[in-house]
C-alpha positions in Angstrom: 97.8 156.7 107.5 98.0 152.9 109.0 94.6 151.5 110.0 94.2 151.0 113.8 94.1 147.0 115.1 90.5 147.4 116.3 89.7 148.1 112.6 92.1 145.6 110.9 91.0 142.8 113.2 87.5 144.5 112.5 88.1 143.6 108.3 89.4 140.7 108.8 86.3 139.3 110.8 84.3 140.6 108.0 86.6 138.9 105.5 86.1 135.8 107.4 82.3 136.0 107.8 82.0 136.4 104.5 84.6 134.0 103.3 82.5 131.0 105.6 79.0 131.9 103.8 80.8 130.7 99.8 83.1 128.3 101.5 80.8 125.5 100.5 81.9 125.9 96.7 86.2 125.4 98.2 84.7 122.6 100.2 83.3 120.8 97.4 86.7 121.3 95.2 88.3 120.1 98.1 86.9 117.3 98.6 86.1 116.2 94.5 90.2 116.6 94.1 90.4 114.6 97.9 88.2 111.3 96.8 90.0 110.7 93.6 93.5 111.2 94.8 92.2 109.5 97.8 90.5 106.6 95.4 93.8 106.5 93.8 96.6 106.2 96.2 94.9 102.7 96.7 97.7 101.3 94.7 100.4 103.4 96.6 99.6 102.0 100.0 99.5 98.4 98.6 102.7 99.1 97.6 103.9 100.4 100.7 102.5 97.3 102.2 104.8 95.0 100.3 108.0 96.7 100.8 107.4 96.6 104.0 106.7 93.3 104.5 109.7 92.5 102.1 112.3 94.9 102.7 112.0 96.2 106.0 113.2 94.4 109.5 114.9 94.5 112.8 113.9 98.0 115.2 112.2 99.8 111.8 109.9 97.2 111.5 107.7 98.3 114.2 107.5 102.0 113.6 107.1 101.3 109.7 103.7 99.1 110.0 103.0 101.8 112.6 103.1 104.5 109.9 101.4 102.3 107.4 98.6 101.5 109.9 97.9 105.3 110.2 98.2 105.7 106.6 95.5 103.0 106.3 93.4 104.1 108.9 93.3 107.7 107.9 92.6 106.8 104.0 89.3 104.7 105.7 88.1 108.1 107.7 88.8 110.6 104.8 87.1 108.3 102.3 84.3 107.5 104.2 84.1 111.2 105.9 84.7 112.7 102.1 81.8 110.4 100.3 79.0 111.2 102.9 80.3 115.1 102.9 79.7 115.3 98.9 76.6 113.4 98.9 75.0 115.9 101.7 76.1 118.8 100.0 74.8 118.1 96.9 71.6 117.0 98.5 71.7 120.7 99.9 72.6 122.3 96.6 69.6 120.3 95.4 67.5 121.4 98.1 68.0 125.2 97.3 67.1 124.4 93.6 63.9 122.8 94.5 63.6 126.1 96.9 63.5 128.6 93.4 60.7 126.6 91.9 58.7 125.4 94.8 59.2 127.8 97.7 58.3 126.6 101.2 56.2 123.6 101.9 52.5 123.9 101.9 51.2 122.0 104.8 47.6 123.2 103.7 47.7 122.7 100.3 48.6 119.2 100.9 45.1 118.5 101.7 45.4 116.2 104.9 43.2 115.6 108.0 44.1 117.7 110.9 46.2 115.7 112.8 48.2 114.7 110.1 49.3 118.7 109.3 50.0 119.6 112.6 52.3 116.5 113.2 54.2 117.4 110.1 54.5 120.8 110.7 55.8 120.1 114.0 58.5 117.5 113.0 59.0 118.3 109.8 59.0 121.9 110.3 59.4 124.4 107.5 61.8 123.7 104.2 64.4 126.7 105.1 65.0 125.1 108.2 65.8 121.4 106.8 68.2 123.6 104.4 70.0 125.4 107.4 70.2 121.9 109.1 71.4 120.0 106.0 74.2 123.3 105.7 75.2 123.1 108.8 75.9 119.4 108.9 78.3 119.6 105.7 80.3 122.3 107.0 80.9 120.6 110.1 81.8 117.4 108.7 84.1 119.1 107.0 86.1 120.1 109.6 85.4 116.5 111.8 87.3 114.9 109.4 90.4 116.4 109.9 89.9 116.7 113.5 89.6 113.1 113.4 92.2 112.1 111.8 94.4 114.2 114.2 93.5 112.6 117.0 93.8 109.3 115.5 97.4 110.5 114.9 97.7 111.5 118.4 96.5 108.4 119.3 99.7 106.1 117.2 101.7 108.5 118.0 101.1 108.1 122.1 102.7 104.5 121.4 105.6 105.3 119.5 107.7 106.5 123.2 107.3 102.5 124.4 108.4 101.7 120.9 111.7 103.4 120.9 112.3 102.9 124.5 112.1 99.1 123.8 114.1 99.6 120.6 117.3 101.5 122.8 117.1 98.6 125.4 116.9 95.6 123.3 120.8 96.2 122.8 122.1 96.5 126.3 119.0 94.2 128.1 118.2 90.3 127.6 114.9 89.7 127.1 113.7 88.9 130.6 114.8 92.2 132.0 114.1 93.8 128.8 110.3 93.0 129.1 110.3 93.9 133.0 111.6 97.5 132.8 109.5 98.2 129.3 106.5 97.0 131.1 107.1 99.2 133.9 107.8 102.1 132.0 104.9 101.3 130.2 102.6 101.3 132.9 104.1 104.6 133.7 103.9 106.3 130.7 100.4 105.0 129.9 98.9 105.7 133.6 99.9 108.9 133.0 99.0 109.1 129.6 95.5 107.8 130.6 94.8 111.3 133.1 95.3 113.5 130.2 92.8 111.1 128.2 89.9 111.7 131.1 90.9 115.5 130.7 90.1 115.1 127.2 86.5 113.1 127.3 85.5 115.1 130.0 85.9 118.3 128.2 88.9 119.7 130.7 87.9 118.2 133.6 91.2 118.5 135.0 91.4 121.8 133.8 89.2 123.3 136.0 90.5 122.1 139.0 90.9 125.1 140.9 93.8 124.0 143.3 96.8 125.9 142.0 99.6 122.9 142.8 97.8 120.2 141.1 96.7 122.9 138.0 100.7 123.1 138.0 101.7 119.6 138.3 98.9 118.8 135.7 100.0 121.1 133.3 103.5 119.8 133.3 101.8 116.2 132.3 99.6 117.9 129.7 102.5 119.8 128.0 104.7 116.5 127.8 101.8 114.7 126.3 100.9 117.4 123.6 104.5 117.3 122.3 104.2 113.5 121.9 100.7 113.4 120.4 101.3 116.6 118.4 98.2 118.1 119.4 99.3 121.5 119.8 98.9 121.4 115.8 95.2 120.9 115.8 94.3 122.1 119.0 92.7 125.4 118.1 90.1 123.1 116.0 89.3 120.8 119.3 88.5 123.7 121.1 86.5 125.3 118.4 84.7 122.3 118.3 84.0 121.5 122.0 82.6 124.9 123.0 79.7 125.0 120.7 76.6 122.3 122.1 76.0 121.5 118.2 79.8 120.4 117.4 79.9 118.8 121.0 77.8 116.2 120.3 79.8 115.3 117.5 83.2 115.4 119.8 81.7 112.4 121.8 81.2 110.3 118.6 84.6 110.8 117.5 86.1 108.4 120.3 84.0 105.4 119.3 84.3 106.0 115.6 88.4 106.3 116.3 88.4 103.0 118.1 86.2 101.0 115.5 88.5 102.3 112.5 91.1 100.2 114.6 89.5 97.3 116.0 86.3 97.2 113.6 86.8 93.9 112.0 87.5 92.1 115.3 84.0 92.6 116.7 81.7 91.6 113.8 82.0 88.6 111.3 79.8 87.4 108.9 79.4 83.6 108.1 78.0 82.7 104.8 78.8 78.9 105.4 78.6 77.6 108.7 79.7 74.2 107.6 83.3 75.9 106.2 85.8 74.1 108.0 89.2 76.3 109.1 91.7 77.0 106.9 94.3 75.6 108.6 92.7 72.3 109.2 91.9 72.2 105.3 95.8 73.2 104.1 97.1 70.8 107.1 94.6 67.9 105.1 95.1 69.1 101.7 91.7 70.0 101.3 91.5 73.0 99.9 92.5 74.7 96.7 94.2 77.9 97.2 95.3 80.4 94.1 97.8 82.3 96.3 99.5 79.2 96.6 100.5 78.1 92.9 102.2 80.8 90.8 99.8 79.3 87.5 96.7 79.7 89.7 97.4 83.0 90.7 98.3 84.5 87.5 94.9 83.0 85.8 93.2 84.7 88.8 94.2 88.0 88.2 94.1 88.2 84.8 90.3 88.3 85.1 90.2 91.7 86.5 91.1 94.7 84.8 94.8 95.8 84.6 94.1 98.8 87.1 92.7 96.2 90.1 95.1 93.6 89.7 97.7 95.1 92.2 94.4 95.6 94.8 93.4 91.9 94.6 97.3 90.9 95.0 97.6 89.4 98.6 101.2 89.1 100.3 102.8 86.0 99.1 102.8 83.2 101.3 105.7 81.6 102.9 105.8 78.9 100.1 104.5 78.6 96.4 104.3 76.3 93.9 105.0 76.6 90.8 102.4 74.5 89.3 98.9 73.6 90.2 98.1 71.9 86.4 102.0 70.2 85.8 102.4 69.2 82.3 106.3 69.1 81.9 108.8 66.8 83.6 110.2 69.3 85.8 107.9 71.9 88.5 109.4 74.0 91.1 109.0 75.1 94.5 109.3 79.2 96.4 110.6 79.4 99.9 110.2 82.6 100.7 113.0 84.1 103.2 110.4 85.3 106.1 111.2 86.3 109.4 110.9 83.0 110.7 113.9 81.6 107.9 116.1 84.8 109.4 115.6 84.1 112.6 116.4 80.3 113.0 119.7 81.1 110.7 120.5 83.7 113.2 120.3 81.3 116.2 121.6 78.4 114.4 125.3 80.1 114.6 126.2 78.0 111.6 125.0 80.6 109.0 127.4 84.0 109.1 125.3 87.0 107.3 126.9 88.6 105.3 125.7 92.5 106.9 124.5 93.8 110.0 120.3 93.0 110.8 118.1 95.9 110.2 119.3 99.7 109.8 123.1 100.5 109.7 125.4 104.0 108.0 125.8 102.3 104.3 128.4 105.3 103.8 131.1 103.2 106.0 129.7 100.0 104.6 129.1 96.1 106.5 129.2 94.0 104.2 131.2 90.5 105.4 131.6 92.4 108.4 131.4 89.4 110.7 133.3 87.1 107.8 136.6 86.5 110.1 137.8 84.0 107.3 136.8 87.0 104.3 138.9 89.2 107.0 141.9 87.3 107.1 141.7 87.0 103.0 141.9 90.7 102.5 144.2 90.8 105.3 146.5 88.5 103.9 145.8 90.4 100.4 146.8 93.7 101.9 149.8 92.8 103.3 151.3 91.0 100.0 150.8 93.4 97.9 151.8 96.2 100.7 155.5 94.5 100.3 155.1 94.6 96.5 154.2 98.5 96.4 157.4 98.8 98.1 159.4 97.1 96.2 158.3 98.7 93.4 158.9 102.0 94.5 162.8 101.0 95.3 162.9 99.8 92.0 161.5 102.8 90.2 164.1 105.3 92.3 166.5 103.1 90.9 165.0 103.4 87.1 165.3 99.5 86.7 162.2 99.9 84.2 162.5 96.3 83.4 162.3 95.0 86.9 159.2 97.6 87.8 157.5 95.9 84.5 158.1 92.7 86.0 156.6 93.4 89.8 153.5 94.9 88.1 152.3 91.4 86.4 153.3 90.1 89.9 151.1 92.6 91.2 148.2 91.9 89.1 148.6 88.0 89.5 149.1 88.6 93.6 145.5 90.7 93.2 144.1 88.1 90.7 144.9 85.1 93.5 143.6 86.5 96.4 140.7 88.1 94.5 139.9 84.5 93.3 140.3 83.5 97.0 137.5 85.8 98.0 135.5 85.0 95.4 135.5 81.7 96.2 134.9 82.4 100.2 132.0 84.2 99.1 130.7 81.2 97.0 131.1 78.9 99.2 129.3 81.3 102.1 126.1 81.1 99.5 126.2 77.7 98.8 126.3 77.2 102.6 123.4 79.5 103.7 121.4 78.4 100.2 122.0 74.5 101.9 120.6 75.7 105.4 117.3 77.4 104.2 117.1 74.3 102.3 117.4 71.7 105.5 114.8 73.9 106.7 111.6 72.2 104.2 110.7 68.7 103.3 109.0 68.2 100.3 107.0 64.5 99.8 104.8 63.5 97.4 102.3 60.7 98.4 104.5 60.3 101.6 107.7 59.8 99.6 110.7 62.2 100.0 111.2 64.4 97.0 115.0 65.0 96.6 115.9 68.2 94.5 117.2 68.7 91.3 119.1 72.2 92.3 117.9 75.1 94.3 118.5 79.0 93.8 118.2 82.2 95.3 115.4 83.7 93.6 113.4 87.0 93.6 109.7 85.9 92.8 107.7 88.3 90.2 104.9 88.3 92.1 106.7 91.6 94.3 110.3 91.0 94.4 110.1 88.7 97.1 113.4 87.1 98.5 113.9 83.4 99.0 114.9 80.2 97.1 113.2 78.5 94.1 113.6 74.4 94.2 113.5 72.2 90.9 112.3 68.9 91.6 111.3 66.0 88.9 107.7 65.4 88.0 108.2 62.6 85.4 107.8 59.6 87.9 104.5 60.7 88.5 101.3 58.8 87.2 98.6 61.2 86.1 96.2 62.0 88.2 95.8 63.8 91.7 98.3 63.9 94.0 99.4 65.5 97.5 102.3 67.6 98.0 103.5 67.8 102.0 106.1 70.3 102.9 107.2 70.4 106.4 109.0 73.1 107.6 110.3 74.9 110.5 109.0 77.7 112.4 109.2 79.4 115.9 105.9 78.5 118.2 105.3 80.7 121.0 105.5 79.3 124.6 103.3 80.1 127.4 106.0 81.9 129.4 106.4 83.9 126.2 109.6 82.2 124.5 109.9 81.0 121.4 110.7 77.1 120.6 111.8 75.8 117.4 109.1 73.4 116.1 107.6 71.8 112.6 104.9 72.4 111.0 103.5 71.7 107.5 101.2 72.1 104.6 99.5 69.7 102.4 98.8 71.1 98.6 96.9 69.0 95.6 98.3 69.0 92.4 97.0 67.3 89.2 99.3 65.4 86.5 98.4 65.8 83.2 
């Protein structure tokens, strides 16, 4: 005989009930396995840090830091959330320890004046109840920290609409009517977006509105928004937790603690030494000493930490490097790395031609030289040769002139060989060309004399596979002692009106000449 719902939901309860008052051993499994793969996905994200950076542009670029910054922020709450969650409940396991040996507090026994024992049986009140207090704390910042981190989700997530929108235009719009409709749309969306944020601090404020057309209309507005923030996922959780006075209270703190996870470091800064000039005024003079900034320097730097930390104290390359802070031999070097900047003034210098398609594209079908018209007209020419040769061959082999066909396939391979060696040779010439116009984009000097180059190649830097060039210049003309490097280079400066100008800039490093 099948047991009646009343009774199975009955079981369950009791299941439930029961399952809540040992759930503090699952929680503290849960949370030991959570801080150390939590501890030790440090290296991950770093790692997911510099592919981005390196490997990733065009319309993924966006959404890509997007998804690291939530991967970020969320390993900063479940950390911080995790640590104070295993410290509690240990100080309550410890608690009920002290509990077996030395029962409930004995205000009398203590000894103290009058005044004293009623205060502290007032406000300290009696031991069972700091252990229900310190239990009941643990078990909801259990649950808070997944509730926060969901609606921190929601919150990225509310942006990603303006992203794509933006994204989809950006092909059909120029910029000026680009930014207009984008900036309507997202005042729109956000306006919007905003009501269902008031419904949410005030607990369902517009909820409760008793007016049945705007309850409708509303709804339709909430709906939309839960599908983009993905809150109907969690939402069971954020109504468990706002019903309840003792959770509430936590509810409200979540919205600060959310928006100082994000913007944290831009309110507070702490100066050690307030006679530190700015860094760029010191690189500008060549006044400061920077190990990112010399591959020697910044390999001595990190071998002083232990081989586990020395991918945590890596920093993104920067958009040059030297080879050599201490230079000993008659040759040093120079990196340009390929940045956005690089990219973008070869893209609007129209004399570079690149060699696939910015950003994402279907590698199945392939782009490569797609924009080549010269490389085009190569294979073209290549295809059409040996189209004529195909045919001749066939003629020749219904005619079983064997020693004719033999003869039309060297032809064949020598027709292939040429215009493979033709392309070849387009392509060569394509690298040398865009290898040149990165190039013009620096100027090296040395105590204000122009430093002409020995070679330059395309290089991928150790440091994370950074793309960009590596420049040989000649170090033997130089007397020993300090000297200035100045490398001036080009970059995009943003205008008032929001365009972009190209303009120079440059950076002074020391070096020393042994």
């Amino acid at each position: 005989m099948s047991e009646k719902p009343n009774e199975s939901k009955s079981l369950f309860t009791e299941w439930l009930e029961k399952l809540q008052q040992e759930s503090w051993q699952l929680e503290l499994l849960i949370s030991g396995f959570a801080l150390f793969g939590i501890y030790s996905s440090r290296v991950l994200i770093k790692d997911l840090s510099f592919y981005i950076e390196n490997n990733i542009s065009g319309e993924l670029n966006a959404l890509a830091f997007l998804i690291l910054f939530i991967i970020k922020s969320g390993w900063i709450i479940f950390f911080v959330n995790l640590i104070i969650h295993v410290i509690l409940r240990g100080l309550w396991i410890g608690a009920i320890g002290l509990r077996y040996v030395s029962q409930e507090i004995d205000y009398d026994g203590l000894n103290y004046s009058e005044v004293f024992t009623n205060y502290l049986k007032k406000k300290v009140g009696s031991y069972d109840d700091f252990i229900e207090k310190l239990e009941k704390i643990c078990s909801v910042i259990f649950a808070f920290t997944f509730l926060l981190f969901a609606l921190f989700v929601s919150l990225v997530f509310f942006t990603i609409p303006i992203i794509l929108v933006r994204i989809v235009l950006e092909t059909f719009l120029d910029s000026l009517e680009l930014n207009m409709i984008v900036g309507f749309f997202a005042i729109f969306y956000s306006g919007l977006g905003f009501l269902v944020f008031i419904d949410l601090v005030t607990l369902g404020g517009f909820k409760r509105i008793k007016d049945q057309s705007i309850s409708k209309i509303y709804l339709y507005i909430y709906r939309f928004y839960s599908f983009v923030t993905l809150s109907n996922f969690y939402r069971p959780l954020l109504f468990n937790f706002i019903d309840n006075s003792y959770t509430k209270k936590l509810f409200y703190l979540s919205i600060p603690y959310i928006f100082f996870i994000i913007s944290g470091n831009a309110f507070f800064e702490n100066t050690f030494n307030p006679f530190m000039p700015d860094e760029k005024t010191l690189r500008k003079g060549g006044l400061i000493l920077e190990d990112g900034k010399y591959d020697d320097l910044r390999l001595t730097k990190l071998q002083e930490y232990p081989n586990e930390e020395r991918k945590m104290v890596k920093t993104h390359l920067p958009k040059i490097s030297l080879e050599h802070y201490h230079i000993k031999d008659k040759f040093s070097s120079v990196f340009y790395r390929i940045d956005k900047d690089v990219i973008d003034i070869l893209e609007k210098s129209n004399k570079a031609k690149p060699y696939k398609s910015r950003g994402l594209s279907f590698a199945l079908f392939g782009n490569d030289y797609e924009n080549d018209k010269k490389y085009s007209q190569i294979e073209k020419q290549k295809g059409d040769a040996l189209a004529k040769l195909y045919i001749s061959r066939r003629t020749l082999e219904k005619a079983s002139k064997k020693n004719k066909v033999d003869s039309i396939n060297i032809l064949i391979e020598k027709t292939a060989n040429k215009y493979d060696a033709l392309l070849s040779n387009n392509k060569k010439q394509k690298a040398e060309k865009t290898l040149n116009l990165i190039k013009e984009q620096y100027e090296l000097s040395i105590a204000d004399q122009i430093v002409k180059y020995e070679n330059c190649f395309f290089y991928y830097h150790p440091h994370y596979n950074e793309q960009g060039i590596k420049c040989i210049f000649a170090t033997d003309s130089l007397k020993s002692g300090s000297h200035l490097v100045k490398i001036k280079f080009l970059e995009f400066a943003k205008m008032p009106d929001n365009s972009f100008e190209l303009s120079k800039d440059s950076i002074s490093l020391p070096i020393l000449k042994y």
